[in-house]
C-alpha positions as CSV (number, residue, x, y, z in Angstrom):
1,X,-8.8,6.4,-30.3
2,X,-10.4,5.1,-27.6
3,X,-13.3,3.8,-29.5
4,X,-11.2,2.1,-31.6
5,X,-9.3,0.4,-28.8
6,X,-12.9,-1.5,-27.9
7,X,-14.0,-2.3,-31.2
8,X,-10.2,-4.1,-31.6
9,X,-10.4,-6.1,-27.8
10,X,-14.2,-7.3,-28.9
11,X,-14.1,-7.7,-32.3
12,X,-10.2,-9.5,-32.6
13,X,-9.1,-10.1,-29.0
14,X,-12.3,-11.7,-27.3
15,X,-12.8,-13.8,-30.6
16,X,-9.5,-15.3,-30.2
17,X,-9.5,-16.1,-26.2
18,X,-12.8,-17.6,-26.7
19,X,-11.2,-19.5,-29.2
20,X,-8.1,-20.4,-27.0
21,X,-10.3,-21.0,-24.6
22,X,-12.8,-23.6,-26.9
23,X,-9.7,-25.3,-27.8
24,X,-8.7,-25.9,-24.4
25,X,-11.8,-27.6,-23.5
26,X,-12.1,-29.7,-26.5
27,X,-8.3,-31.1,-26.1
28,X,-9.1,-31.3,-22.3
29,X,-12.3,-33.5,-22.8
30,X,-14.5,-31.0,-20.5
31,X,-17.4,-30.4,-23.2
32,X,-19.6,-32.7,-21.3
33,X,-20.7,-32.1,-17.9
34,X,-18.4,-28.7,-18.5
35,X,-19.5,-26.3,-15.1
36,X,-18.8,-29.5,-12.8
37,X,-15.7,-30.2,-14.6
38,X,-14.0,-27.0,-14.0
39,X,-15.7,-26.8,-10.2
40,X,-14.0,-30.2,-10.2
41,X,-10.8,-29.1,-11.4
42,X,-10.9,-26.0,-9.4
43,X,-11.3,-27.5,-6.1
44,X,-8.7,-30.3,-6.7
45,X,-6.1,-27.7,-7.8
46,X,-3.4,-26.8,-5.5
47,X,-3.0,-23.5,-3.3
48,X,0.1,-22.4,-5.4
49,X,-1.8,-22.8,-8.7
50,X,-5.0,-20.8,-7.2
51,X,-2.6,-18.3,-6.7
52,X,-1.1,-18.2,-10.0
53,X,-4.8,-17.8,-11.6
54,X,-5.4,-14.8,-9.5
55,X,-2.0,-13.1,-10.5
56,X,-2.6,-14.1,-13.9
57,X,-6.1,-12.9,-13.8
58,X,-5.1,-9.4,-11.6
59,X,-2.2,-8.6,-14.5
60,X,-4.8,-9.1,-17.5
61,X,-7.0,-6.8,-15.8
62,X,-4.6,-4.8,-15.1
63,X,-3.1,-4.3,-19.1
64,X,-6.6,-4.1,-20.4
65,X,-7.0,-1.5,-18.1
66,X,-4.1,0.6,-18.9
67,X,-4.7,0.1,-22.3
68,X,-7.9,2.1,-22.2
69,X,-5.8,4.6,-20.0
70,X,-3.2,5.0,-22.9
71,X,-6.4,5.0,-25.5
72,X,-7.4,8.2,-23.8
73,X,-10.0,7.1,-21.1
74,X,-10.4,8.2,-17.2
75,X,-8.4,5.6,-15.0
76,X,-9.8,6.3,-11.0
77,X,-6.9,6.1,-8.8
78,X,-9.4,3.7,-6.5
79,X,-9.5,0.7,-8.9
80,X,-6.2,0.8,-9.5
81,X,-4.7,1.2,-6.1
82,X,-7.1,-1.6,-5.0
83,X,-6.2,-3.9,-8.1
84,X,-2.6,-3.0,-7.5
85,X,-3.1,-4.1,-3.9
86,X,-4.3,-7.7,-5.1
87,X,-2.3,-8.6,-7.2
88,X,0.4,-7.6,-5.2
89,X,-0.9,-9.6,-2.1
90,X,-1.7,-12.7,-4.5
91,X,2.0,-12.2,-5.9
92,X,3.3,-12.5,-2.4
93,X,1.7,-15.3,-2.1
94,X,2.7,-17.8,-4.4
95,X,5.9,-16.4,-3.5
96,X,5.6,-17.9,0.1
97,X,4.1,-21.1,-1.7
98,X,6.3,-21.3,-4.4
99,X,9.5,-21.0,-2.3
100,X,7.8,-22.0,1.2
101,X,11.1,-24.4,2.5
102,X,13.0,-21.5,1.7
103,X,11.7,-19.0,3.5
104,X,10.7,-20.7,7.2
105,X,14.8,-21.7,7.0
106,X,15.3,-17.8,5.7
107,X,13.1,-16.4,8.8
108,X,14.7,-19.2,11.4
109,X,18.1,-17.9,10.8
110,X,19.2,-15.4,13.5
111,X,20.6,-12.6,11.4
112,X,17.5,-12.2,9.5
113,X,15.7,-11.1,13.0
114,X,18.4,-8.7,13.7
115,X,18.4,-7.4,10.1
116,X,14.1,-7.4,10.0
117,X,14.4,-5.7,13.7
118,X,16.4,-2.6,12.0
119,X,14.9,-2.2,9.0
120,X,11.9,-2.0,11.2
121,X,13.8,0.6,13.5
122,X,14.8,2.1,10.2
123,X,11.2,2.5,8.7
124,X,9.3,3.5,11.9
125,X,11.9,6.7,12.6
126,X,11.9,7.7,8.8
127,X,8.2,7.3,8.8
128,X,8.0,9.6,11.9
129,X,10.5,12.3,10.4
130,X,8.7,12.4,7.1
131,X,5.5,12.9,9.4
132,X,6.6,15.8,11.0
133,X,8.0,17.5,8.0
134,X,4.7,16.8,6.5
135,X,2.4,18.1,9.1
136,X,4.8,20.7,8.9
137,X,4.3,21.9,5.9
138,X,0.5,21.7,6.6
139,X,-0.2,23.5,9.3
140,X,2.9,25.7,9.3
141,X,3.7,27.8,12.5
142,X,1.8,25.1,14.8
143,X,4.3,22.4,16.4
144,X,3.1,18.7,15.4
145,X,3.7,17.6,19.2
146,X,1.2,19.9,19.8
147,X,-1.7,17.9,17.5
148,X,-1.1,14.7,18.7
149,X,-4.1,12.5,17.1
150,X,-3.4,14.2,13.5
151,X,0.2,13.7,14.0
152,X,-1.1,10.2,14.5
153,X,-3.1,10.4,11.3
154,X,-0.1,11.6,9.1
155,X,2.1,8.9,10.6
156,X,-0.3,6.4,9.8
157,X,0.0,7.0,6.6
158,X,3.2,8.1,5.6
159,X,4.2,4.7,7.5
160,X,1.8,3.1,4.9
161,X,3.7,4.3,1.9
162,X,6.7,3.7,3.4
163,X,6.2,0.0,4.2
164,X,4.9,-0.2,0.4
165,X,8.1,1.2,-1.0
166,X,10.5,-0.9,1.0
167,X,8.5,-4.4,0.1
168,X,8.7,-2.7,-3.6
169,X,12.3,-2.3,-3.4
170,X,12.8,-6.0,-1.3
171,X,10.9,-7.9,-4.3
172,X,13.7,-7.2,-6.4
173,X,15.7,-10.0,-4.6
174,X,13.4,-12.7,-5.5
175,X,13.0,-11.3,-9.5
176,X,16.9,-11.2,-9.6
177,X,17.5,-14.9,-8.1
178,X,14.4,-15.9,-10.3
179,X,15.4,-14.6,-14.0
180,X,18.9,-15.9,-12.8
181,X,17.8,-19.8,-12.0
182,X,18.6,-22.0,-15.0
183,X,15.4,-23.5,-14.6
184,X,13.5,-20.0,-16.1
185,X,16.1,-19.0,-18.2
186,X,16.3,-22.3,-19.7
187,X,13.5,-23.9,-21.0
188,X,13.3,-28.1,-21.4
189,X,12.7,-27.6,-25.1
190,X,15.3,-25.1,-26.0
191,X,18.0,-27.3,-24.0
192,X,17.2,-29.7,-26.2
193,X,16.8,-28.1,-29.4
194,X,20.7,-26.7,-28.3
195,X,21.4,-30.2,-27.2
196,X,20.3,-31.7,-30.5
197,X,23.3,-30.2,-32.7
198,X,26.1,-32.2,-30.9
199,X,23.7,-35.6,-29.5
200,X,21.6,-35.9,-32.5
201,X,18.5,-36.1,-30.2
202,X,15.1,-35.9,-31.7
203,X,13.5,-32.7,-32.0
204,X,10.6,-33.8,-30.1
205,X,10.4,-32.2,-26.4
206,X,8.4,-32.7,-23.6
207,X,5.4,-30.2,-22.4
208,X,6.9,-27.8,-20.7
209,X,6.5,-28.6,-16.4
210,X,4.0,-26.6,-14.5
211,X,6.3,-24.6,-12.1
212,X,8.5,-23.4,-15.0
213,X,4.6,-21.8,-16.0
214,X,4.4,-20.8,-12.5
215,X,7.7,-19.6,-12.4
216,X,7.3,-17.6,-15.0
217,X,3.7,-16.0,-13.5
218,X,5.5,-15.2,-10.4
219,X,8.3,-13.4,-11.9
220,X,5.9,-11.4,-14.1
221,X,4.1,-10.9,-10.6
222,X,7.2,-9.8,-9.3
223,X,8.2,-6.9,-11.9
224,X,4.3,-5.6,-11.8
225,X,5.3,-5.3,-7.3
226,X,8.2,-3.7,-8.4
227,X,6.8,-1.1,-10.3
228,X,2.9,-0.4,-9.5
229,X,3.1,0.3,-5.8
230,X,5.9,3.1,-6.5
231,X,4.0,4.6,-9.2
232,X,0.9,4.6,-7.2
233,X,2.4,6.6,-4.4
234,X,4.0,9.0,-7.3
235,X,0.8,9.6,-8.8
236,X,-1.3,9.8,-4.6
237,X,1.7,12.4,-4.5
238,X,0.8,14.5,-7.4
239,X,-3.1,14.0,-7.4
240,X,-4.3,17.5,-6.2
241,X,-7.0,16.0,-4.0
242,X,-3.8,14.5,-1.5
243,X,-3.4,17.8,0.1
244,X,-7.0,18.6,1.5
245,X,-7.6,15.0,2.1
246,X,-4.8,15.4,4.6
247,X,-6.0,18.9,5.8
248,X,-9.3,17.9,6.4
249,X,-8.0,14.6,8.5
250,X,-5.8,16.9,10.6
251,X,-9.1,19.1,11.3
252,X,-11.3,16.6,12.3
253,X,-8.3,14.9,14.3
254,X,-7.6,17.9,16.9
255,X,-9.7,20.7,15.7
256,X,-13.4,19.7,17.6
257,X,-14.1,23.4,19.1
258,X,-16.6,25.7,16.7
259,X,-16.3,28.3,18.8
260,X,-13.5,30.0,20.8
261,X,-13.2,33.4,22.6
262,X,-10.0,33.6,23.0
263,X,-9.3,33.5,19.2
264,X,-11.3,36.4,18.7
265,X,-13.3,36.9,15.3
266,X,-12.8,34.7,12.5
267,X,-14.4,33.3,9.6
268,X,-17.6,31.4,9.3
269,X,-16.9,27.1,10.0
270,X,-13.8,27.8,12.0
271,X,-12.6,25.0,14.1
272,X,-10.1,25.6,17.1
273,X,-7.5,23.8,18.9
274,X,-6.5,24.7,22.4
275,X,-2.8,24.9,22.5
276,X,-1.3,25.3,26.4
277,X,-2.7,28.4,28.1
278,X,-2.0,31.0,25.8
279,X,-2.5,29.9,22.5
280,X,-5.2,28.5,20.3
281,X,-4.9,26.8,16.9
282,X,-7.4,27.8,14.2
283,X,-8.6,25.9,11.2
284,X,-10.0,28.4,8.4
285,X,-11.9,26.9,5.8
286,X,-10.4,27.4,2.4
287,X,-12.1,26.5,-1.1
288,X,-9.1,24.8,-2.8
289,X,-7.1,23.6,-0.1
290,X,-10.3,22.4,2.0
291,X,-8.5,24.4,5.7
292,X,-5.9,26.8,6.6
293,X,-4.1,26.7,9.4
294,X,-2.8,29.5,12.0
295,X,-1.4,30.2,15.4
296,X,-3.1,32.8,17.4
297,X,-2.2,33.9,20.7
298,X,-4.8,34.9,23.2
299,X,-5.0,38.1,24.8
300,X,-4.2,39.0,28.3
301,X,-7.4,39.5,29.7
302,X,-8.5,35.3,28.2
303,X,-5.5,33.5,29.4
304,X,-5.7,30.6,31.5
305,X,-4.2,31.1,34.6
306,X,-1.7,28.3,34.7
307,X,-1.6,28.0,38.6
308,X,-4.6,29.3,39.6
309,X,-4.2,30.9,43.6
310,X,-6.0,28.0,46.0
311,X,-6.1,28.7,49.6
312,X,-4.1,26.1,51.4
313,X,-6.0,24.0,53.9
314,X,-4.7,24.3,57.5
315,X,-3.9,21.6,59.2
316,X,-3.2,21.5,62.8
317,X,-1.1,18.3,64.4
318,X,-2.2,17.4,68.2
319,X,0.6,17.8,70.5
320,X,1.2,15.4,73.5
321,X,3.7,16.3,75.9
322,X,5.4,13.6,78.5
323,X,6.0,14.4,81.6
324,X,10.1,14.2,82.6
């Protein structure tokens, strides 16, 4: 299957894109002097168009890539978090471009601070529960307040995914108003075709306008943010390497000891925490999970004295006496 899917993209697709692509420059006048043409072309070509080439580009990537997926054949969840990520960046901006009037009077009206300054609010306390039910879950009978830098760690990125899947679920504004402006729904030559039956216009219609094409980018940009980032943090979810990744960043966050009396014996590459005065946090390795974690409480003869006995220094004030 999947060597069929190849032979079809080079042997029908790439013919005809090569094709599209000939006739483009032949009905464009670029044969001669082609490369300084299109670095001409390129250069001259405005920011919201540069944009729209990169999503465009980004999204046929991104279905040629999924079509070998479907075919069969080994995605890596790298390339397609990272070519998520740009076209999801590029999307957002030929969104700013595209509606850039729109959004400075959007961001200078005084109830969109307040409403960004709780949904900030919002994000940073769920991101901090989640943390702790995550770490949690990780290292089991130890308190997270009591690993502050991996608690750091595990906030860091739980806050990442959680900032992804808010801006997911805000881009669905901006696809709603777009499929619902006449302008995309309603094409110049289909108004006229409709128009034609009462009018008796000619059949003949313009080219279509550049932002309708634009338009019509961004709002397939759009539904690719809606949908990629969440499944991307589905699938970080469920891919079995998520787990020790974050066990092994909770190690070398607050485990730094290799060696602790008070823990007594314990297996070979054993890291240890020091936990108040009598308790120490140990980090077994494990072969699947990549560490274990437990709570061991030192003995009586290894505890830290918490206020060790210090002879007080005397100090003796001079006396003056007056006489009456």
């Amino acid at each position: 299957m999947l060597v069929a899917y190849w032979l079809a993209i080079t042997y029908v697709v790439l013919p005809i894109l090569i094709g599209l692509i000939t006739r483009k420059i032949e009905r464009e006048r670029l044969s001669p002097y082609l490369l300084s043409q299109v670095q001409a072309r390129i250069s001259s070509a405005t920011r919201t168009k540069k944009a729209a080439a990169v999503v465009s580009t980004g999204l046929g990537i991104f279905v040629l890539l999924l079509g070998h997926r479907w075919a069969g054949g080994s995605l890596s969840l790298w390339v397609s978090a990272v070519l998520s990520v740009t076209i999801f960046l590029s999307t957002s901006a030929l969104l700013y471009l595209r509606f850039q009037s729109t959004i400075k009077s959007l961001i200078e009206f005084r109830m969109s601070k307040f409403v960004l300054s709780v949904l900030i609010v919002s994000v940073a306390w769920i991101s901090n529960v989640y943390a702790d039910v995550l770490m949690i879950s990780i290292a089991g009978d130890i308190n997270p307040s009591d690993l502050p830098s991996a608690k750091a760690g595990i906030l860091a990125i739980v806050g990442l995914m959680a900032w992804t899947a808010v801006v997911s679920l805000l881009a669905f504004i901006p696809y709603f108003l777009l499929a619902l402006s006449p302008t995309f729904l309603i094409s110049e030559k289909s108004l006229r075709a409709k128009s034609s039956l009462f009018l008796k216009l000619p059949q003949h219609a313009p080219k279509r306008p550049a932002t309708v094409m634009i338009d019509l980018t961004l709002f397939v940009g759009l539904a690719f943010s809606i949908i990629a980032p969440l499944h991307v943090i589905d699938l970080t979810n469920r891919n079995g390497a998520f787990e020790p990744f974050l066990r092994n960043l909770v190690t070398f966050a607050s485990f730094h000891a290799k060696q602790n009396t008070c823990a007594g014996p314990q297996p070979n590459g054993s890291r240890f925490a020091m936990i108040g005065y009598e308790r120490v946090a140990v980090a077994v390795p494990d072969q699947e999970l990549g560490y274990r974690f437990k709570l061991v409480k030192c003995p009586p003869s290894q505890r830290v004295e918490r206020n060790p006995s210090k002879e007080k220094a005397q100090v003796a004030l001079p006396t003056i006496q007056f006489p009456l």
